[in-house]
N, C-alpha and C positions, 0 to 999 in steps of 0.2 A: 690408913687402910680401913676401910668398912667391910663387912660380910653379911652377907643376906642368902638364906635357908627358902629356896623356893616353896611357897607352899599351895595348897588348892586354886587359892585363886589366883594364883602367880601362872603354874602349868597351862601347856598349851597355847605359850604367845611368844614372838620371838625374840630375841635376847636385845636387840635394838631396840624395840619397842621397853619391855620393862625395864632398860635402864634411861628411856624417854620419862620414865612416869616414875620412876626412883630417884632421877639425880634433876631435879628440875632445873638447873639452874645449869646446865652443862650444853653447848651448842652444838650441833648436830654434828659439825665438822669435827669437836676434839672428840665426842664419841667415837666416832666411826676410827681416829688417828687413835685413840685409848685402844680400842677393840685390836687394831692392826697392830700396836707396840706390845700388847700383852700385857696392857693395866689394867685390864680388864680379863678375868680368865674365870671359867666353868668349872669345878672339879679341879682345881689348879692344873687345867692344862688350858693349850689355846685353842682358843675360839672364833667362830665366824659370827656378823651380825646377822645372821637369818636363822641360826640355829635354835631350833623349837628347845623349852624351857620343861623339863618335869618334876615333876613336885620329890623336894628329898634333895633337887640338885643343890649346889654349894656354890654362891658367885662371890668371887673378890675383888675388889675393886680400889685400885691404888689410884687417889684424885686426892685433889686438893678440898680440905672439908668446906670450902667457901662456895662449894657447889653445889652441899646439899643441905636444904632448905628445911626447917625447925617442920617438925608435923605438928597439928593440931592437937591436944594432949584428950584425953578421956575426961580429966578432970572439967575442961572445959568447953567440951559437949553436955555433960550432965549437968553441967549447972546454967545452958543455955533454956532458958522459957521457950520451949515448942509452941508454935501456931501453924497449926497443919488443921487441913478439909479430906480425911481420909475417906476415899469413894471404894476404894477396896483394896485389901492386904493380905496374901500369904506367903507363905515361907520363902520364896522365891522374888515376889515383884509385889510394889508398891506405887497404888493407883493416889494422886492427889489431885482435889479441884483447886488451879491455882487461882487467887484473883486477881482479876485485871490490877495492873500498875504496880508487883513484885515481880522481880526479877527472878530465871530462874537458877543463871548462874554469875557469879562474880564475871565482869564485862564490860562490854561497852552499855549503852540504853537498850539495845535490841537481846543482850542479854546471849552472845556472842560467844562462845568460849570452844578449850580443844575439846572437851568434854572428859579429860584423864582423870574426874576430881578433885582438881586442886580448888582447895577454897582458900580467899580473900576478903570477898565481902560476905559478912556474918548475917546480914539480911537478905539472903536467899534463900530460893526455896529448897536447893541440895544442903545447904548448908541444914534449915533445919530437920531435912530428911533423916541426915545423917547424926544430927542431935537425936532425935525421938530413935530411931536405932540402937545410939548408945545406950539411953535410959533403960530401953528394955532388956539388953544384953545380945544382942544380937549385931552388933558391931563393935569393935574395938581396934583405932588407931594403931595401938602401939603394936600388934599383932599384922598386921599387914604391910607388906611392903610395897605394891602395886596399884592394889585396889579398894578401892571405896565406895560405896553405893553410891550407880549412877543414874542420868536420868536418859532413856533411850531416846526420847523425842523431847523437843524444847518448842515453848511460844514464845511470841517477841511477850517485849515486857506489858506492855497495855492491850495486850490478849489473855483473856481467861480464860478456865478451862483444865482439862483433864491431861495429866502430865506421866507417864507411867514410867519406876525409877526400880532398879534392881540389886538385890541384894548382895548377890555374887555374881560372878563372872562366867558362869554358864548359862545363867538367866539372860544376862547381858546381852552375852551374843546372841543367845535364841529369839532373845525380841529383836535385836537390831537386826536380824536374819530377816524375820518378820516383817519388820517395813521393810526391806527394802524388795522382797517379792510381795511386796504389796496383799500382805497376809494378815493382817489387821486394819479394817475400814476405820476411817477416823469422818467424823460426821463435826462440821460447825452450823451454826445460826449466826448469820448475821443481818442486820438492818439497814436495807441502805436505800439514799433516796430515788425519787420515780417511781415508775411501774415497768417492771421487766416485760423485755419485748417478745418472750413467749412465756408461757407455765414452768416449761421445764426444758432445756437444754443443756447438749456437753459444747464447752468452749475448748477450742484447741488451736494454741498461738506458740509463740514463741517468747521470751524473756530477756532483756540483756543486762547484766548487774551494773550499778554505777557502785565498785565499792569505796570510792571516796567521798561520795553524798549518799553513803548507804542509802541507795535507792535503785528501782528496777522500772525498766522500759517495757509495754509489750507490743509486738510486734506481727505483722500476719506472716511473713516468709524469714525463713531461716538467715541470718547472714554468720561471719564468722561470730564465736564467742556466744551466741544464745544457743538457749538450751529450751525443748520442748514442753510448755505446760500443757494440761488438761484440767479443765474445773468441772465439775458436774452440778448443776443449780437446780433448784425446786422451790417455785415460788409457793409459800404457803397462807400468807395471807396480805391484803393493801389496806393499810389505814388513807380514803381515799378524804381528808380532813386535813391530814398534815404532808400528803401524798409521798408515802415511803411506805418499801414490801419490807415483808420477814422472808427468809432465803436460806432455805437450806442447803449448805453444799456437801459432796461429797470429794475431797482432793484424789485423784486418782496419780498426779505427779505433787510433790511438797518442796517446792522452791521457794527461796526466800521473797515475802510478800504477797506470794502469787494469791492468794484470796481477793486481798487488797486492790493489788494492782488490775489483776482483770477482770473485777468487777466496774474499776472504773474506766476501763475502758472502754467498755458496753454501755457509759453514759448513767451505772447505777453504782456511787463511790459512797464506800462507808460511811454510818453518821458519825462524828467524831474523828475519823481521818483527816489531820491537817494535812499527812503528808501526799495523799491520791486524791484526796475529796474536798469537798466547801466546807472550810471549818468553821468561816461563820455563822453560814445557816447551821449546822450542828449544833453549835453553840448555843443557838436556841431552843434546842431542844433540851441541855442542859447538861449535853455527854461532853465527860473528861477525858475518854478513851475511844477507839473507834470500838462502834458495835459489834463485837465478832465472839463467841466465843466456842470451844470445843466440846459439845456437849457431850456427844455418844462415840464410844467405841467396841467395836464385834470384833472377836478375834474368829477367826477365818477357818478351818479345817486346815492342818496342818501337825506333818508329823517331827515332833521335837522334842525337848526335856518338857516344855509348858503344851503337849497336849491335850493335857485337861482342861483346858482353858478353850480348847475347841468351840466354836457356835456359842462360847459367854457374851451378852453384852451388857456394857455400862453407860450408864446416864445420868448425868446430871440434875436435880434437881430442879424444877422451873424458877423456883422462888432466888437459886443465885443468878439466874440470867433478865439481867436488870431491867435490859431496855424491850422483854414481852410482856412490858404494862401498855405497851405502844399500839397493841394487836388484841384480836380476837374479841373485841369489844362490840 
């Protein structure tokens, strides 16, 4: 039998969910049969799996300990060597420039996960989020039962860029709140070849996922299973020598690829994209990665815990975004 003392960042989420992200190693099916048998109880009485969690409460949980999984200790956060690009930090969220070709969570190559924090692979970028945390005191494993600094938005791996990760669980939801009413603009650059067939347009198609060749179709009419994208582009400048624009976008929807994908379906595919675009003309230009990365982000007007953060924006640095040696020449 184990027990666990809900605490701040535990309250406010349902009792199925925190014993998702406490017993990792437990299938969804015996939870829910633990929860209805009463191996699972609240305040030692019983309990429903929808029933909101408050800090103070008392959870017991009779399982088999083969199902709960060794945590990452303190000792072995502080003695992990931090490499973090911090672009901004306080009490609340933490903004990093990731670099293309780090991963940001233990995963597949696309960097794939539930996003609950569970770390695996020790060369990511949460993982050493959550190192430089520890070091400063401001997070501690063995104190948490739930939660652990997460990241709200994720790039594939060979996208760089600006990644914003939160320190508690109120921050959490207020940013994921955030994107998803589309309350934080998120702005890329990328490179890709031709010359775009106007200055500035919004694209608006449709997507269908292939997820066993993790890859995405786009499409003009809805059929079943796709889902609506929007890209908003702004050409800003033609290298008319190697014939490739710089391209600013604005994602107005954030589907997997969607940059990528419908870029090249307008006949303009990223440089270094094997998987949408000419990798071997890329190749000549000498990219390991496709050109893409997230430079700026505005947080929006918007009433939350992180209002202050209102009409903030951040940017990236020009000198990490590799391939604007290519422009403005």
């Amino acid at each position: 039998m184990r027990e666990f003392i809900v605490n701040k960042n535990d309250a406010g989420q349902r009792l199925d969910k925190f014993v998702q992200k406490t017993v990792k190693g437990i299938p969804v099916s015996l939870m829910y049969k633990a929860i209805r048998l009463k191996k699972i109880k609240v305040n030692r009485k019983r309990c429903e799996e929808k029933q909101i969690l408050v800090e103070g409460d008392v959870i017991h949980m009779f399982l088999s300990e083969d199902l709960f999984s060794d945590k990452i200790t303190e000792n072995e956060l502080k003695n992990t060597s931090v490499d973090l690009d911090i672009v901004y930090e306080d009490e609340n969220i933490l903004i990093c420039n990731k670099p293309a070709g780090v991963l940001v969570h233990s995963g597949d190559g696309d960097g794939r996960v539930s996003g609950d924090g569970d770390i695996k692979d020790r060369n990511t970028l949460i993982y050493h989020i959550q190192a430089y945390l520890c070091k400063k005191g401001e997070y501690d494993p063995t104190k948490e039962n739930s939660f652990a600094p997460a990241l709200c938005n994720r790039l594939d791996r060979n996208t760089g860029g600006m990644v914003i990760s939160a320190k508690n669980s109120a921050s959490l939801r207020a940013v994921n709140e955030r994107i998803k009413n589309n309350q934080i603009c998120k702005l890329y650059l990328c490179a890709v070849n031709g010359k775009l067939p106007k200055k500035c347009d919004t694209l608006t198609d449709f997507l269908i996922k292939d997820s066993r060749e993790n890859k995405v179709s786009v499409i003009k009419n809805k059929t079943r299973g796709a889902k609506e994208i929007i890209t908003k582009y702004k050409c800003l400048d033609y290298n008319p020598k190697r014939n490739i624009s710089l391209v600013e976008i604005e994602l107005v929807t954030g589907r997997t690829h969607q940059i990528r994908a419908h870029m090249a379906s307008i006949g303009n595919s990223l440089l270094g994209d094997g998987k949408y675009g000419i990798l071997n003309k890329s190749k000549n230009y000498g990219y390991k990665h496709q050109a893409l990365y997230s430079y700026k982000l505005i947080f929006k007007e918007f009433d939350d815990e992180l209002s202050y953060l209102n009409g903030k924006e951040f940017k990236i640095n020009d000198k990490s975004i590799y391939f604007l040696k290519e422009f403005f020449t």
